[in-house]
Phi, psi and omega in degrees: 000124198266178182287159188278313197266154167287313208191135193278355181268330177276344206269339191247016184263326204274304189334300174256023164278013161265020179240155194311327195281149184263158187320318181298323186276344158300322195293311197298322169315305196290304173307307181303295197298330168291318191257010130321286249248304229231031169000187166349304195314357211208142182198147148239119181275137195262019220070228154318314176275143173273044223275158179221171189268011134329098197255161126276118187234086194260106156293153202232162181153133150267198178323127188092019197262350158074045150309328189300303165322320189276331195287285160001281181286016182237354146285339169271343149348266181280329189298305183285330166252010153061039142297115165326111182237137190284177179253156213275274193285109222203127164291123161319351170271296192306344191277322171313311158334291169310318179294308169314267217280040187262322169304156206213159178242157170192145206213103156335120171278314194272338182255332219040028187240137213279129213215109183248160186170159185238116196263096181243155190217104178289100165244124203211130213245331116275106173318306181306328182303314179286337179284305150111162171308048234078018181310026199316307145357287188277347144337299171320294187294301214302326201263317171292010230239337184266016156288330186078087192271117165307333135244152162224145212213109197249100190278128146267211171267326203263318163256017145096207203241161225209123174210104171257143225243101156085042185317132174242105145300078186245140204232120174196119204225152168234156222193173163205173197270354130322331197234015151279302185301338178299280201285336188254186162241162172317296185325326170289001192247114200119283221219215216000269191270341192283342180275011175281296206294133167244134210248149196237078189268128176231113172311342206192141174323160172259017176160163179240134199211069165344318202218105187241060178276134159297163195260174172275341179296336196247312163317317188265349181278338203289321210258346135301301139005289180298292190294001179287296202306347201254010164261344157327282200299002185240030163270158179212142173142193181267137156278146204223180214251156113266183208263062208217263176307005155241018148287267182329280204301311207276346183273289173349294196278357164287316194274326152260048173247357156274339177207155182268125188305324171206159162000092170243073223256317189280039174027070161263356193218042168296310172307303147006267188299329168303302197258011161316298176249066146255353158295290181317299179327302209273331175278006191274290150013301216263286167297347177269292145332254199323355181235283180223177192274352198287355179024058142259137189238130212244171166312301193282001154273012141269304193266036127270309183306292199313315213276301182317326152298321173280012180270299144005270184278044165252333165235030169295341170318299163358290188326293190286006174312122179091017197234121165167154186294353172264134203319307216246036174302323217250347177281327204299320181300335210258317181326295201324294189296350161290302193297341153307324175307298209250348168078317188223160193218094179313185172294298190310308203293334184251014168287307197312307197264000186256356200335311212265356178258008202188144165279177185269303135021266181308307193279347168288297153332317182262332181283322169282008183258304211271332156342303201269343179252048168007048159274309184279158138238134194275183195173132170250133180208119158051072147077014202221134162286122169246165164247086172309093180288120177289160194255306199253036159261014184099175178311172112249153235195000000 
């Protein structure tokens, strides 16, 4: 029985263009639900190294940025094929817990040969919730648990030791770039789980759509769909290479370990850029799983996976705004982006509009911090200060 769809990400992009999220956040929505469905069972092997199709994945945004939306039919999904999902507010003994009793056996037909492992897919539309404040522990497990480790081994004081056999981890989360600074520390920042993670940022809806009712052409796209994922979900097996796509990768991972896809001046994405293309792998993969079952990976399931990540990191920076040791990093971030907004602002107005964050003091302080970083110009009109934002001083970020 050959597939309903050419490809289950554009087949799941059509599904959902009458809804509010902007397309990056649809895809990633779609790239999550694939790599639930093809958990552990599906691996490429590396030489020495093991990749498995497992991501972390956080849409950033702020509030109304409609993660929740984008996230949401793609959790019914997986729901309808009783996929494992963890509980969104959950303790580190229990989410381990969870992890246990997540195991499964599952067995090549053409080898017969047996493959056990505990596949789970943390899905949680507020990441902080899941995670909880400062939560450096389950931070900690989160970062081994995304290698897919053949073993992990959890000792208590009390209940002797917890040993789960062939961990699968998939992570897909939503946020805002305020309650990152909230659940995370700094110091967490840069590096351990956030150099996991590909952060997915969008300021705003991609339309506004009052009656985001489906069509009946979209009712028969759904039920294609469901039955594409669910012959997804029963590949198991080795993913294999051509040598077309280990040209493209070898040029490719020489060349960008010389340049950084973008700006990184408070070095937040150092960790990152070391595991980009361990991203790029697990999205090739990935993508590969949505156009067909032969999990042979071709050139052009690599330069689909990359354009979707460079897709990504274009307003990945984004993320960490206002995250930084200077007190008053997240007021300054929110000025810049009005005034970019709005191009020109008076004092008052934005004395006005910052009222409950910031002093006339403090705002004196940001107008010469963005001055000296050639965002602004300050201009006096009928005796009144404004700040004019240059257009060729950069993004704001």
């Amino acid at each position: 029985m050959s597939r309903q769809l050419t490809d289950w990400i554009t087949g799941y992009l059509r599904y959902t263009d009458t809804t509010e999220p902007a397309e990056t956040y649809r895809t990633w929505t779609a790239v999550s639900v694939l790599a639930a469905a093809l958990q552990r069972k599906c691996r490429l092997e590396w030489g020495t190294l093991t990749f498995y199709p497992n991501l972390y994945i956080v849409l950033v945004g702020p509030s109304g940025a409609r993660k929740g939306t984008a996230m949401s039919p793609g959790l019914k999904f997986l729901e309808e094929l009783d996929i494992k999902i963890a509980a969104e507010a959950v303790t580190r003994e229990a989410l381990i817990r969870e992890l246990k009793n997540a195991n499964m056996t599952d067995q090549n037909m053409a080898t017969g040969k047996m493959t056990f492992h505990s596949s789970l897919t943390i899905w949680a539309q507020e990441l902080t919730v899941f995670l909880g404040y400062g939560n450096l522990q389950l931070m900690s497990d989160l970062c081994d648990w995304f290698d897919c480790r053949n073993k992990w081994t959890y000792r208590t004081k009390n209940m002797g030791t917890d040993e789960i056999i062939g961990v699968f981890v998939n992570l897909f989360g939503g946020t805002t770039p305020s309650l990152i600074r909230s659940a995370m520390p700094l110091d967490a920042i840069g590096g351990g789980l956030t150099s996991r993670i590909v952060f997915v940022f969008e300021e705003d809806i991609a339309q506004c759509q009052p009656c985001p009712f489906l069509s009946d052409a979209q009712l028969g796209l759904r039920e294609q769909l469901r039955l594409d994922l669910e012959r997804i979900y029963s590949m198991h097996g080795d993913f294999k290479v051509t040598k077309e796509f280990l040209d493209l990768w070898t040029e490719w991972y020489v060349s960008q370990h010389k340049s950084q896809p973008f700006e990184d001046t408070g070095h937040r994405f150092e960790g990152y850029f070391r595991r980009r293309p361990v991203h790029v792998m697990k999205l090739s993969m990935i993508v590969n799983a949505s156009r067909t079952d032969r999990m042979i990976v071709e050139a052009c399931d690599f330069q689909r996976a990359l354009g979707i990540l460079m897709e990504a990191e274009k307003k990945m920076p984004n993320t960490f705004s206002g995250v930084g040791k200077y007190q008053h990093a997240e007021t300054l971030t929110s000025v810049m982006n009005e005034l970019a907004l709005k191009g020109e602002m008076s004092q008052e107005e934005l004395m006005f509009m910052f009222r409950n964050d910031m002093d006339r003091f403090t705002l004196r302080n940001i107008v010469d911090a963005l001055r000296a970083m050639g965002k602004i110009d300050v201009v006096t009109r009928a005796g009144k200060e404004s700040y004019k934002y240059k257009m060729g001083g950069g993004d704001a970020r």
